[in-house]
C-alpha positions, 0 to 999 in steps of 0.5 A, spaced: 086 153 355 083 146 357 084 144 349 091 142 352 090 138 357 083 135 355 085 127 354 082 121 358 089 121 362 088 127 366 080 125 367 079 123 374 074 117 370 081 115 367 084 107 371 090 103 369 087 096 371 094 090 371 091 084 369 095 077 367 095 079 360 099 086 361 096 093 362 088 096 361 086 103 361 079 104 362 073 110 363 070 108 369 064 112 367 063 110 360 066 103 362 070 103 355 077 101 354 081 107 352 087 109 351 091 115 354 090 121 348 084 119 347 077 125 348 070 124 350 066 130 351 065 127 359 072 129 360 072 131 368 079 133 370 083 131 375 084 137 381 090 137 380 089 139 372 084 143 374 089 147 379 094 148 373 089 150 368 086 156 373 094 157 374 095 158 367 088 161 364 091 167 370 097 168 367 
């Protein structure tokens, strides 16, 4: 189930930084720029995906 929801946007390594020049996106544990739908095999979701995957592996 965690397929639907692997991307870098709901990792709790993924940040959005404002910067002058607009906005960055980056994995703070990599320490690359990334771009939301993007997949690393370090995904660690956020809790509150983890809570929904449970939910819905449940049902």
């Amino acid at each position: 189930m965690s397929k639907n929801f692997h991307c870098c946007a709901t990792c709790q390594h993924y940040r959005i930084l404002k910067t002058p020049s607009g906005t960055a996106t980056r994995c703070d544990r990599l320490g690359y720029e990334t771009k939301p739908a993007y997949q690393f095999n370090c995904w660690n979701p956020k809790d509150q995906v983890r809570q929904l995957i449970d939910k819905r592996e449940q049902s």
